[in-house]
C-alpha positions in Angstrom: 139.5 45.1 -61.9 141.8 46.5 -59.7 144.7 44.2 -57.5 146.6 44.9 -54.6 143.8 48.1 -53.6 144.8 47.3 -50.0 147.9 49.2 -48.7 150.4 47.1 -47.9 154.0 47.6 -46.0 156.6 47.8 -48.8 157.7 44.4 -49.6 161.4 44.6 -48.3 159.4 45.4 -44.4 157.6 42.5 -45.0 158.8 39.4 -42.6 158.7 36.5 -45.6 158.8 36.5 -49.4 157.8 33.4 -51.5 159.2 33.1 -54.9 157.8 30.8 -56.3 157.9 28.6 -60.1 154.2 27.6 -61.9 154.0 24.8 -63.2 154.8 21.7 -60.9 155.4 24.2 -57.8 152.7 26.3 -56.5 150.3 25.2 -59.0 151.3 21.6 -58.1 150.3 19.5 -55.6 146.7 18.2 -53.9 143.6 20.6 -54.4 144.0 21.0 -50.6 147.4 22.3 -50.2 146.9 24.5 -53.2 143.9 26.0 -51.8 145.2 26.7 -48.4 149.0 27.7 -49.3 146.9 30.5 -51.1 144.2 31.5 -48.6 146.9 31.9 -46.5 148.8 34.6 -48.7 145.9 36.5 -49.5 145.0 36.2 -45.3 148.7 37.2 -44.6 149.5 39.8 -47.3 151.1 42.4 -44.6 153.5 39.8 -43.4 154.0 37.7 -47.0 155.2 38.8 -50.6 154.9 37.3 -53.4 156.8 36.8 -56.9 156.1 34.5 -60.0 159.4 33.8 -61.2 158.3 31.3 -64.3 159.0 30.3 -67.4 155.7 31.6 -68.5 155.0 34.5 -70.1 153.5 37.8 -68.3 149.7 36.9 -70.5 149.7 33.1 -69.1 150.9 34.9 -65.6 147.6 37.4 -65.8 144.9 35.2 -67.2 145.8 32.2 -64.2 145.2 35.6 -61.5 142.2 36.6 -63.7 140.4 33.5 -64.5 141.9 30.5 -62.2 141.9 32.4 -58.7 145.7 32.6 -58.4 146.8 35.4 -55.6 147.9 37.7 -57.6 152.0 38.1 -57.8 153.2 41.9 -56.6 156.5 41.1 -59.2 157.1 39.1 -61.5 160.7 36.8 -62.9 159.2 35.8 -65.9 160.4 34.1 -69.4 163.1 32.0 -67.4 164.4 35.2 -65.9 164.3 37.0 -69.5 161.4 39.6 -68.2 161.7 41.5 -64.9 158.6 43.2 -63.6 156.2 44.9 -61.4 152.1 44.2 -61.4 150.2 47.1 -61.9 147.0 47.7 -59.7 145.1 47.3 -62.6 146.7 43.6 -62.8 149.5 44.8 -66.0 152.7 43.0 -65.9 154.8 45.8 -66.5 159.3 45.2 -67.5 161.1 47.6 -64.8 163.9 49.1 -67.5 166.3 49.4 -65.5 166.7 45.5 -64.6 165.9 44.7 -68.0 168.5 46.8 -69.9 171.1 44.3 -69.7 169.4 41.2 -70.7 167.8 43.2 -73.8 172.0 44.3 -74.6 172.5 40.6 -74.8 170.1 39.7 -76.4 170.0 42.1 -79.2 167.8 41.3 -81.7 168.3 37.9 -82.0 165.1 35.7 -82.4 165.4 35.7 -86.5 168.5 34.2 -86.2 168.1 31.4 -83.5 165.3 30.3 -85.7 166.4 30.2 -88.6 169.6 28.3 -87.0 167.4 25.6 -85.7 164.4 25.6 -88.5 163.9 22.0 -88.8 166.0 20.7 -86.0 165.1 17.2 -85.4 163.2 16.9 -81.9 162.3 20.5 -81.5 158.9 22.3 -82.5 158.8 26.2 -82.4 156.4 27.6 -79.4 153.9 29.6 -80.6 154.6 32.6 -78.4 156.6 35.8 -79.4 158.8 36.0 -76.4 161.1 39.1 -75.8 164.5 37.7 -75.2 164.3 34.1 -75.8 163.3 31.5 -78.1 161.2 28.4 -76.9 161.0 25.1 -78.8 158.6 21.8 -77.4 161.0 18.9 -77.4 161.1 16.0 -78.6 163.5 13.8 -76.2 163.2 10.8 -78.4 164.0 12.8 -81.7 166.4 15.4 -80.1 169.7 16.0 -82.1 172.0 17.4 -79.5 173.9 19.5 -81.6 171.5 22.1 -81.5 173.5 22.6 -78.1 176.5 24.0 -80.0 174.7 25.5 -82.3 173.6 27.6 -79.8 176.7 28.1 -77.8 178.3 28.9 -81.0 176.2 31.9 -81.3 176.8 33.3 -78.0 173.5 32.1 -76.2 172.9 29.9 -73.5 170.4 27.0 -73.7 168.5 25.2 -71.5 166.5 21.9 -71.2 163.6 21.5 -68.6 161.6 18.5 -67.6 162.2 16.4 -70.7 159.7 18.4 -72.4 161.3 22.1 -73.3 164.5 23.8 -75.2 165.2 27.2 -74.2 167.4 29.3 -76.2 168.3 32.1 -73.5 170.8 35.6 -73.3 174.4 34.4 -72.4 174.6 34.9 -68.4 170.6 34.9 -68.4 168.1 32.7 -66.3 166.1 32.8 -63.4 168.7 32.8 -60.6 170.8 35.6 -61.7 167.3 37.3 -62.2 165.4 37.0 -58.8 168.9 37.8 -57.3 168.6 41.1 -59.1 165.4 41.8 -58.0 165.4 40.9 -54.8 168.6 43.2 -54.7 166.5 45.7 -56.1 163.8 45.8 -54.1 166.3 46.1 -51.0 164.9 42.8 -49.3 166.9 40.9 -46.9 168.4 37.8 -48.8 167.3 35.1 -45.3 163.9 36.3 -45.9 163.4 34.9 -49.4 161.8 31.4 -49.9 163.0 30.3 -53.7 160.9 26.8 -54.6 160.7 24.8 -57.8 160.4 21.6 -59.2 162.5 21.5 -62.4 166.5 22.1 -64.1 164.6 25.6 -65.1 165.2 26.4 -61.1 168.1 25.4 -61.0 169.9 28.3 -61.0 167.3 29.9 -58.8 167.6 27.1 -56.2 171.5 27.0 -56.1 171.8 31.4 -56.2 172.4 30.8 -52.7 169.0 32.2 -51.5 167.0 29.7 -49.2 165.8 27.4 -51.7 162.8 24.6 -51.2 163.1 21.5 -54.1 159.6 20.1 -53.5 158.8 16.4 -53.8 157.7 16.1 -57.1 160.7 17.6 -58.8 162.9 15.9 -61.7 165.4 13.5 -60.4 167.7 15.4 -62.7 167.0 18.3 -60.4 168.0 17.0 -57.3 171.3 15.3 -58.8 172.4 18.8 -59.8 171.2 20.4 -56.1 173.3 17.1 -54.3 175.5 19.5 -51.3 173.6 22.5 -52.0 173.3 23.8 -48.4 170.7 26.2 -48.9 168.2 23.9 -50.6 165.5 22.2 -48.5 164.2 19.2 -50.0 160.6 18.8 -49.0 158.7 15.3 -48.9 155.1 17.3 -50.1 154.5 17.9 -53.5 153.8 21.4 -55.5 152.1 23.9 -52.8 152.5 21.5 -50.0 156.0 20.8 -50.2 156.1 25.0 -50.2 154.4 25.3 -46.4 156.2 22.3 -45.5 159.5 24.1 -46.1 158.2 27.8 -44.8 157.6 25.6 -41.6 160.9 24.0 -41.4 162.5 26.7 -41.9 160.9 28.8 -39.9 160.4 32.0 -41.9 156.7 32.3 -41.3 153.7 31.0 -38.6 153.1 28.0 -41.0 150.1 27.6 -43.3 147.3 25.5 -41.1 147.5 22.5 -42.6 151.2 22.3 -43.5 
């Protein structure tokens, strides 16, 4: 199979970029909205780019393209900002070195020991996954000891809790703000062209970067405490993929989505 076969203006000329979270974002919201946010990228792919930036890892990322219809993502902020990539034409999610080079110098080679730091930690369950330059735990809210938090600050790292549900042990400095900011840097495109949306505190530093930002309506309240006096956050009514052409509409970076 082979993606993105069509040429296509390079994605700095291009006159709107979406970057958008998963889970809650563009994969949230009515069948509808979904369905015709994505029609209209694939219908508008000289004019729009597109980047995953996620929490999900670059195999989740290629099998929702693959299996579940997803326009497929030209890069990719994955890992909470702990992978930087490019998709290949024959669909690979590739790391681009040089934007990785730094998070991997922070990182080390430090998985062994964040687990073994928080082996048994009341509330949190290891994830499955073996992620690059993080560690990822299923949490327990109820059970949750919060001195894993200084454990982990102790050791140099960042950590991070999203949607009630996730714990996040991330590179000091690391996440998905200071990542798409790199990227979009790198790829030379206009910073009042970006559209950043999410739905949970895993966007948070992506929605407050200072790129324009869309919170959509079915984000956490904890969410849109933190983003209270953010100027460059738009906080849409629509939920998941229809809060996403609601704010490419209000702000005018794009003929809207029909429908929005």
């Amino acid at each position: 199979m082979t993606v993105h076969s069509v040429p296509r203006p390079a994605i700095a000329a291009r006159r709107f970029t979406l970057a958008t979270d998963l889970d809650g974002t563009f994969l949230g919201g009515s069948d509808a909205d979904r369905q015709t946010l994505y029609r209209w990228i694939e219908d508008n792919r000289d004019s729009v780019g597109l980047i995953f930036v996620t929490g999900r890892d670059p195999e989740f990322i290629m099998e929702m393209c693959r299996e579940k219809g997803l326009p497929w993502p030209e890069y990719v902020v994955g890992d909470v900002g702990t992978t930087i990539a490019h998709v290949r034409s024959d669909g690979h999610v590739e790391p681009i070195p040089a934007l990785e080079e730094d998070i991997a110098k922070i990182w080390g080679d430090a998985g062994a020991r964040v687990k073994a730091a928080l082996d048994g930690h009341p509330g949190l369950t290891l994830q499955p996954t073996a992620f690059r330059y993080r560690v990822s735990y299923d949490l327990n809210a109820a059970a949750f000891d919060d001195s894993a938090k200084s454990l982990v600050e102790d050791m140099g790292f960042d950590w991070l809790i999203s949607d009630d549900r996730y714990f996040d042990v991330l590179p000091k400095g690391i996440s998905k703000g200071p990542s798409i900011r790199r990227l979009v840097q790198h790829l030379e495109i206009p910073e009042n062209v970006v559209l950043c949306a999410g739905d949970t505190l895993n966007d948070l530093s992506m929605l407050a970067s200072g790129l324009p930002a869309v919170a959509v309506g079915n984000s956490e309240t904890a969410l849109i405490t933190e983003l209270r006096g953010c100027k460059s956050v738009y906080s849409a009514q629509a939920h998941g993929a229809g809060g996403i052409m609601e704010a490419i509409n209000a702000l005018n970076l794009h003929e809207a989505p029909k429908g929005a």
